[in-house]
C-alpha positions as CSV (number, residue, x, y, z in Angstrom):
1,X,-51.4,-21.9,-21.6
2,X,-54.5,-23.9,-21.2
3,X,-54.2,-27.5,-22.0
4,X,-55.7,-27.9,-25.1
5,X,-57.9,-31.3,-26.4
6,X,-58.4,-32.1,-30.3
7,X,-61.9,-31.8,-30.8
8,X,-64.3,-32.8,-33.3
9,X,-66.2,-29.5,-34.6
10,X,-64.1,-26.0,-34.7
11,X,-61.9,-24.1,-37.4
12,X,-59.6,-26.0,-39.2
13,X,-55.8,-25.1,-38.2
14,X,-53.1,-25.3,-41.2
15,X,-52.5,-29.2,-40.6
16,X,-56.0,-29.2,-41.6
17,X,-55.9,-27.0,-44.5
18,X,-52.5,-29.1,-45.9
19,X,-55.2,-32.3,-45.5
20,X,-57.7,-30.9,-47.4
21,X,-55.0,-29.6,-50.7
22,X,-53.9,-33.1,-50.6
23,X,-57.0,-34.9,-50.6
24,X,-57.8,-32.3,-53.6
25,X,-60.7,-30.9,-51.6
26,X,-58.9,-27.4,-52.2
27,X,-57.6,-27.0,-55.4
28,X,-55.5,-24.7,-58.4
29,X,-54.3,-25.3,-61.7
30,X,-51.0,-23.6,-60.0
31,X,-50.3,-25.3,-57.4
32,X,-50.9,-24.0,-54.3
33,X,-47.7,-23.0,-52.2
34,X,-47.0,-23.3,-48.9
35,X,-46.5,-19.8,-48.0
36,X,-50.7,-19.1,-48.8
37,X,-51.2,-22.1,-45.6
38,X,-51.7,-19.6,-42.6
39,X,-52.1,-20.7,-39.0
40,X,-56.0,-20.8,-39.6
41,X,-56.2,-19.9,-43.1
42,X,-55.7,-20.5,-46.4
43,X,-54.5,-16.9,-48.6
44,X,-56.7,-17.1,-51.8
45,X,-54.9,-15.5,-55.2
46,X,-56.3,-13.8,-57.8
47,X,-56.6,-15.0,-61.1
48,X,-55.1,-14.2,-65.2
49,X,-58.3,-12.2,-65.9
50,X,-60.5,-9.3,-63.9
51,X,-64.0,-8.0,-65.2
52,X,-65.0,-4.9,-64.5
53,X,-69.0,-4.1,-64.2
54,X,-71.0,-1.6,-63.3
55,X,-72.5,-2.5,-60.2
56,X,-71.7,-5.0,-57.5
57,X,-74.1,-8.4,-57.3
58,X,-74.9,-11.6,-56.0
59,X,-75.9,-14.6,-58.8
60,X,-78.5,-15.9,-56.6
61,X,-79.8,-20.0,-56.1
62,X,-80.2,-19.8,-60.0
63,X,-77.1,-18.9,-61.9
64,X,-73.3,-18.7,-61.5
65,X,-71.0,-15.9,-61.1
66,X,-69.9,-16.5,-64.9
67,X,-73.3,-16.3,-66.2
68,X,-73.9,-12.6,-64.8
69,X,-70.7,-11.7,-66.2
70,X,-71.7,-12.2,-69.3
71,X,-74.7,-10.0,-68.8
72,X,-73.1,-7.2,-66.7
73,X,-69.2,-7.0,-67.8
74,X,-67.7,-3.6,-69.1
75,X,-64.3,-4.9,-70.2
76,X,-61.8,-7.4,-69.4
77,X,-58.6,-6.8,-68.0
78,X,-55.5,-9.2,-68.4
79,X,-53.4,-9.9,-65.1
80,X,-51.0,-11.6,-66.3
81,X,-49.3,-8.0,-66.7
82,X,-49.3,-5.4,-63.9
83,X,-53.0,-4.0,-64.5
84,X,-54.2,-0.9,-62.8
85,X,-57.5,-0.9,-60.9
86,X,-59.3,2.4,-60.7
87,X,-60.5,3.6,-57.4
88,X,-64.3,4.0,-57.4
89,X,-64.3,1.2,-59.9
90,X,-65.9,-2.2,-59.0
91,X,-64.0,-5.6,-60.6
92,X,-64.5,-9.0,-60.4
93,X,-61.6,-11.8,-60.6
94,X,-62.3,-15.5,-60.7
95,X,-60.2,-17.1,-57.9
96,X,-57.5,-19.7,-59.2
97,X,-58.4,-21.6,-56.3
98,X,-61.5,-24.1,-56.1
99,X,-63.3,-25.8,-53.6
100,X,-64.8,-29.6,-53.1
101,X,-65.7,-29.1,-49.5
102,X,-66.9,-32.5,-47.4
103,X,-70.5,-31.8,-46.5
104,X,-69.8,-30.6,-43.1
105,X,-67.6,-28.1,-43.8
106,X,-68.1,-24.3,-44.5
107,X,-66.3,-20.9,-45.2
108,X,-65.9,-17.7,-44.4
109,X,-63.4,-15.3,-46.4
110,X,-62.5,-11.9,-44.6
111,X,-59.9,-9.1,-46.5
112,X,-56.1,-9.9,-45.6
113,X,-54.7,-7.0,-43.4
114,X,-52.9,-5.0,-45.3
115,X,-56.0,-5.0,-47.8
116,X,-58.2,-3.5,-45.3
117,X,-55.4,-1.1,-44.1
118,X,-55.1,0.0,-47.9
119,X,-58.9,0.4,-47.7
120,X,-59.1,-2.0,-50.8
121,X,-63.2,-3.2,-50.3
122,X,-62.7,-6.7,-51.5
123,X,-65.6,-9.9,-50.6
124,X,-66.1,-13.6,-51.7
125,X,-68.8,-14.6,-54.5
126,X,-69.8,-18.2,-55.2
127,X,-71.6,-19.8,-57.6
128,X,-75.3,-19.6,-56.7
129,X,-74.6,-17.5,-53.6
130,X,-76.7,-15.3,-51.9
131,X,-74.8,-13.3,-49.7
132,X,-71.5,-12.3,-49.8
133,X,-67.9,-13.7,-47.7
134,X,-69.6,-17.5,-47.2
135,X,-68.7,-20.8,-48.3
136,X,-72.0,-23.2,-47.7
137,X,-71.0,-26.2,-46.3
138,X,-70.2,-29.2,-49.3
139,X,-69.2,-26.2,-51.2
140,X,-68.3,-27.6,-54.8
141,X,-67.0,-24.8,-57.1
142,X,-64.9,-21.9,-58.5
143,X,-64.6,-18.7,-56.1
144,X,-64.2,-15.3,-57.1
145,X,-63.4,-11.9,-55.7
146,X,-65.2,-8.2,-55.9
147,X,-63.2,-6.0,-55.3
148,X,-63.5,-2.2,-55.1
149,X,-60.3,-0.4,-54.1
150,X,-62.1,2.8,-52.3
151,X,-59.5,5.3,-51.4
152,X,-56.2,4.2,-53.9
153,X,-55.8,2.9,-57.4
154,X,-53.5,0.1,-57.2
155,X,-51.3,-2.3,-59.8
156,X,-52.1,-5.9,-59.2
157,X,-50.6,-9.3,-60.9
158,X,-51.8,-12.6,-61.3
159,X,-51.0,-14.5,-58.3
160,X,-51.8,-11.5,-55.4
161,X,-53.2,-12.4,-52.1
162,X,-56.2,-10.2,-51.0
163,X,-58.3,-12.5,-49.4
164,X,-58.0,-15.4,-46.9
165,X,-60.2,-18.2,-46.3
166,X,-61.2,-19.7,-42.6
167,X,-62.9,-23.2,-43.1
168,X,-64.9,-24.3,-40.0
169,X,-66.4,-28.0,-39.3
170,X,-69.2,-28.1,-37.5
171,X,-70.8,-25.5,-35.4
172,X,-69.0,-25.2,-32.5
173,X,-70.2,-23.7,-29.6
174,X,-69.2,-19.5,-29.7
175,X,-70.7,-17.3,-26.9
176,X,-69.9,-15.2,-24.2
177,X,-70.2,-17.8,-21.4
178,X,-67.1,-19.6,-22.9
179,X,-65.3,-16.7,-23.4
180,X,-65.6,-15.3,-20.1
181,X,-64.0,-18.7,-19.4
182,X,-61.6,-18.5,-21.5
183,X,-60.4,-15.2,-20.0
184,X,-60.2,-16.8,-16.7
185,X,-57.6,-19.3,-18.1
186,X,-56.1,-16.9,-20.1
187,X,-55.2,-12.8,-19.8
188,X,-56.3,-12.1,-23.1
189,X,-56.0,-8.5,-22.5
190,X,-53.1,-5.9,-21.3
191,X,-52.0,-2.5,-20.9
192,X,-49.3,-0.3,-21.7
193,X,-47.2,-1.2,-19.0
194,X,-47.0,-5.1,-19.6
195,X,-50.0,-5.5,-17.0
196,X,-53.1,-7.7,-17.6
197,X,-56.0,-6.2,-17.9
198,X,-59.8,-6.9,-16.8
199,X,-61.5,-8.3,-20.4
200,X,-64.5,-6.6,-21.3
201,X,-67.1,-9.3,-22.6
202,X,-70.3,-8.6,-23.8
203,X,-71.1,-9.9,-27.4
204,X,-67.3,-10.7,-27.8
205,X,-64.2,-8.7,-26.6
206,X,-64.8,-5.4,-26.3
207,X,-62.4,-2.8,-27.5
208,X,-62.3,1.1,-27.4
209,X,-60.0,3.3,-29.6
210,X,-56.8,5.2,-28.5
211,X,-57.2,8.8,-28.8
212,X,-54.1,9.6,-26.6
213,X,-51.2,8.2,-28.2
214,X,-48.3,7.4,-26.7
215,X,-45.6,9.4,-24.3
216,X,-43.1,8.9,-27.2
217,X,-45.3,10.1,-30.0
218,X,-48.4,12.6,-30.4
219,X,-49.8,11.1,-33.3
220,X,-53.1,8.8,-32.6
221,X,-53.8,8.5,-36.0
222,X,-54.0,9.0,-40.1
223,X,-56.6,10.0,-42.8
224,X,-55.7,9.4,-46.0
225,X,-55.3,11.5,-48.7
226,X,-58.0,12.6,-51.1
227,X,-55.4,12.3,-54.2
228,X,-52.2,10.3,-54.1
229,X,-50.5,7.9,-56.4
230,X,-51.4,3.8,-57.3
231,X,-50.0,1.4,-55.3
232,X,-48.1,-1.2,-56.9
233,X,-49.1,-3.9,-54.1
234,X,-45.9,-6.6,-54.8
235,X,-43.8,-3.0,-53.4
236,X,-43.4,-3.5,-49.5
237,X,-41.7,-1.2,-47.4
238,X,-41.7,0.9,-50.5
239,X,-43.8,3.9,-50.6
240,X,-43.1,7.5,-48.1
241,X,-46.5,7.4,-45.9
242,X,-45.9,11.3,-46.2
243,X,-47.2,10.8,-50.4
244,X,-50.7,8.6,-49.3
245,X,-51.2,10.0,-45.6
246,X,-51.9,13.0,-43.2
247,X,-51.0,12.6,-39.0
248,X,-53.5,13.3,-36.7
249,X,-52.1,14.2,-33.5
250,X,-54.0,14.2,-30.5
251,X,-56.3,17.4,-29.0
252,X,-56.6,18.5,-25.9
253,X,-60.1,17.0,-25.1
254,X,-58.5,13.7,-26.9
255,X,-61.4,13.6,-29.5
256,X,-61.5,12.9,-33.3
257,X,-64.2,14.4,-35.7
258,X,-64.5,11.9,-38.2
259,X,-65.8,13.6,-41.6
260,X,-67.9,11.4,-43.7
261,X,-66.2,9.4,-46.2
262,X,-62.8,9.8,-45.1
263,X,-60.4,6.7,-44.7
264,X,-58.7,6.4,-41.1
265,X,-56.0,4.4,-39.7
266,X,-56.7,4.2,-36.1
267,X,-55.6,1.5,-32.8
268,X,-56.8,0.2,-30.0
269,X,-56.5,1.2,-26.4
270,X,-56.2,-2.5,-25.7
271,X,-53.3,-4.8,-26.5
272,X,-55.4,-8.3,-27.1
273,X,-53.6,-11.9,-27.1
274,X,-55.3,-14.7,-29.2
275,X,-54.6,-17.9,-27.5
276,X,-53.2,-21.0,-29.7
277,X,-56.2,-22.5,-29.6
278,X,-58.4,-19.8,-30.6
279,X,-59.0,-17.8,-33.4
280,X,-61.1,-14.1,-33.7
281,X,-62.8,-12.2,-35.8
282,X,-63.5,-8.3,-35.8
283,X,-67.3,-8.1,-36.0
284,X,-69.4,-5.3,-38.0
285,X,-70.0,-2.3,-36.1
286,X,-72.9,-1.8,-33.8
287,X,-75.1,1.0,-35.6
288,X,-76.5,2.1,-31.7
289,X,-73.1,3.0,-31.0
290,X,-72.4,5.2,-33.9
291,X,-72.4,6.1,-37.7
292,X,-69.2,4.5,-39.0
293,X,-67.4,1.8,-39.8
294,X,-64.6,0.1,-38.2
295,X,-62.1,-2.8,-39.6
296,X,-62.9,-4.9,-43.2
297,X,-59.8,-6.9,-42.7
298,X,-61.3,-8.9,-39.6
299,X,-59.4,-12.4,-39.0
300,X,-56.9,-12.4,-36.3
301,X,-55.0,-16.0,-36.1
302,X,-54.0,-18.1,-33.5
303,X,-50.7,-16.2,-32.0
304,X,-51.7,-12.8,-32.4
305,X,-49.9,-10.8,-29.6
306,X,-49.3,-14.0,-28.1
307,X,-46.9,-15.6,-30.5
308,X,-44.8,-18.2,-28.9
309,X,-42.6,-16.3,-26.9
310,X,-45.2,-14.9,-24.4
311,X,-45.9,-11.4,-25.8
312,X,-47.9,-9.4,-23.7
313,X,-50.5,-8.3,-26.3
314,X,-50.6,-7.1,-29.2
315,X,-52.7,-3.6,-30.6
316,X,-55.7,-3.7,-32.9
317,X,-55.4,-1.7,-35.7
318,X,-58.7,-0.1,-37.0
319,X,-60.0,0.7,-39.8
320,X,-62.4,3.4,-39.8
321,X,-65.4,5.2,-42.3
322,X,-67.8,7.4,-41.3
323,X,-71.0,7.4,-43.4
324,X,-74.1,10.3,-43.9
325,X,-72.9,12.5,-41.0
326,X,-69.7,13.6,-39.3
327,X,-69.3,11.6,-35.9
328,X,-67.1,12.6,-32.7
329,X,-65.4,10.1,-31.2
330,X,-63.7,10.0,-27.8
331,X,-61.0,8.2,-25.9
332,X,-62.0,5.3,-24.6
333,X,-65.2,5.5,-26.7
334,X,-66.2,1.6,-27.4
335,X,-65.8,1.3,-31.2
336,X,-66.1,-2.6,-31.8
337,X,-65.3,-6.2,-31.0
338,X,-63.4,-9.3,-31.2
339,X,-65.7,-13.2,-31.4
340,X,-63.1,-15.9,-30.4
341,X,-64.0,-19.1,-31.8
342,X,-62.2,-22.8,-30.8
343,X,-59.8,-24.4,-33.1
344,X,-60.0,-28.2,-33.6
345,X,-56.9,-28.5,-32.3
346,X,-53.7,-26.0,-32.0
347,X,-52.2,-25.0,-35.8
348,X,-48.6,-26.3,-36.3
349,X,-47.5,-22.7,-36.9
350,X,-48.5,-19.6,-35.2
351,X,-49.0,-16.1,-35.5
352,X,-45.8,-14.5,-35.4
353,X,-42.4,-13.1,-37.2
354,X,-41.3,-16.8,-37.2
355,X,-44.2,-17.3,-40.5
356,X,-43.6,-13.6,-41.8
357,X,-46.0,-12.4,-40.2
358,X,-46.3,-8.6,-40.2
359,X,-48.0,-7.3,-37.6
360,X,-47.2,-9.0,-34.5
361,X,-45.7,-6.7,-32.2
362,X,-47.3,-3.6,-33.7
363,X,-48.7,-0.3,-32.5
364,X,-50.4,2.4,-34.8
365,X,-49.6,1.4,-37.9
366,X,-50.1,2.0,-41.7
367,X,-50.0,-1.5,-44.3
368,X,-46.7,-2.9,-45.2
369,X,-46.0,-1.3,-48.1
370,X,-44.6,1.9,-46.5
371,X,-41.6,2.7,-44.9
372,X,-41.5,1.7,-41.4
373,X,-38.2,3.3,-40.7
374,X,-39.2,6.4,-39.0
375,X,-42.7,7.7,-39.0
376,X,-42.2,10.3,-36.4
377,X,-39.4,11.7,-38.5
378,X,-41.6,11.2,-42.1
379,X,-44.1,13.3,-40.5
């Protein structure tokens, strides 16, 4: 690795983030524990209470998020019992963690992975916000989450982790001229075979979807099922994917129809490595390169598929909606891509089974909450 220099401007790594709880910058009434400090993150929890309303919004320059909840609230729900919320259904739960942000620092919040891989729609709102997932820098206020779970209901508690928070100082420098650099220093990209691979750069790292699967399995894929169970989300390794998921095995032309509205669970051709000293970020889709959706859950940490044992890479896993019209994919076919962005200086924990982490060596794969044991036998 790269020797790398503390610098002044960049996302904060967890030494930061412990800083910043002590100082009382970032706060709870519970206190915070250490297990929500991630290498370049801070896991945010929900709250005792969740609103439902009828329609998603932002309060705007002029009011808070508590003020249009009077307004536009349904009913309450209480979380500090297992509450069910209703697919379809949009909620909103007041954060129990607050921010006092120094006035050169400012958020982002993305969906943790296994949200997005249980297609759970979920976004920041701040007081006086208007747009959704940032924290203006000198932040000073509550937070709270929308959440929409779109394909299953699911039981939530007081206390779950849906969302994570990336606090950046500064605005460091993030373009394709220093990536292309940092590609040169680092093979950020390999193949099956343990080989590095040529990085494709052009508006971040570009990666293409696996439609071939692997010589030990057919399956390149999963849609999820129209009508299943909840989800009790504290259940990991719990539930038979066979109850929540249909296979998709690969064709002969190694193409995917994607029907509109459908929920897939799809990978990438290539296995990426974040460096130590970098963190990424799964960017929206491109609309010129197709009608659908890929990946809500979007923050990859410092580690990923590197770890610190020298991994060769590690896949993306995608998550993928197709909206208005059915859309064919192929092989290969560009689908997305990944904007490093410099820490201020490497986190003293990284990515990586060694923090819990649950997704560092994987290939296709479905959220933790169901059986890893044997997929190809489940289906």
């Amino acid at each position: 690795m790269s020797a790398s220099p503390r610098h002044g401007t960049g996302i904060l790594p967890d030494q930061k983030l412990q800083e910043l709880v002590a100082a009382g910058q970032i706060s709870a009434a519970n206190a915070i524990l250490p297990r929500q400090i991630q290498p370049s993150s801070i896991d945010l929890r929900l709250g005792a209470m969740a609103y439902r309303v009828r329609a998603s919004f932002l309060p705007g320059e002029n009011s808070t998020v508590a003020r249009k909840l009077e307004e536009h609230r349904l009913h309450e729900i209480d979380l500090r019992f297992p509450a069910v919320l209703e697919k379809g259904c949009v909620y909103i739960v007041p954060l129990q963690e607050e921010l006092n942000l120094p006035r050169d620092i400012s958020g982002k919040v993305n969906p943790k992975s296994s949200t997005g891989r249980l297609d759970i729609f979920t976004r920041l709102i701040t007081d006086h916000g208007r747009q959704f997932e940032f924290v203006p820098a000198g932040y000073r206020g509550k937070l709270y989450a929308e959440i929409v779970p779109r394909t299953f209901s699911i039981l939530v508690r007081e206390g779950a982790c849906l969302s994570q928070l990336r606090l950046t100082r500064g605005n460091p420098r993030n373009d394709d001229a220093q990536l292309s650099k940092l590609a040169r220093e680092e093979s950020l990209v390999y193949l099956d075979n343990e080989s590095p691979a040529e990085a494709t750069i052009s508006t971040g790292l570009r990666l293409t979807v696996d439609l071939n699967g692997t010589a030990d399995s057919s399956i390149i894929g999963y849609r999820a099922k129209k009508h299943s169970s909840l989800i009790d989300l504290e259940k990991i390794g719990y539930y038979d994917p066979r109850d929540f998921w249909d296979p998709i095995h690969r064709t002969r032309q190694r193409d995917l129809v994607l029907d509109p509205e459908d929920f897939y669970i799809l990978a990438s051709r290539e296995k990426v490595r974040i460096p130590p000293h970098y963190a990424a970020e799964m960017v929206p889709y491109d609309p010129s390169v197709g009608e659908f959706r890929i990946h809500y859950a979007g923050f990859f940490d410092p580690g990923f598929g590197y770890g610190t044992d020298d991994i060769k890479g590690t896949r993306a896993v995608l998550e993928v909606r197709s909206h208005e019209v059915p859309f064919l994919l192929e092989d290969g076919q560009e689908v997305g891509s990944l904007t490093f962005e410099r820490l201020m200086s490497v986190p003293d924990r990284l990515y990586g089974q060694g923090i819990g982490s649950s997704y560092q060596k994987q290939g296709l794969a479905l959220s933790k909450h169901f059986r890893r044991d044997s997929f190809e036998q489940a289906f």
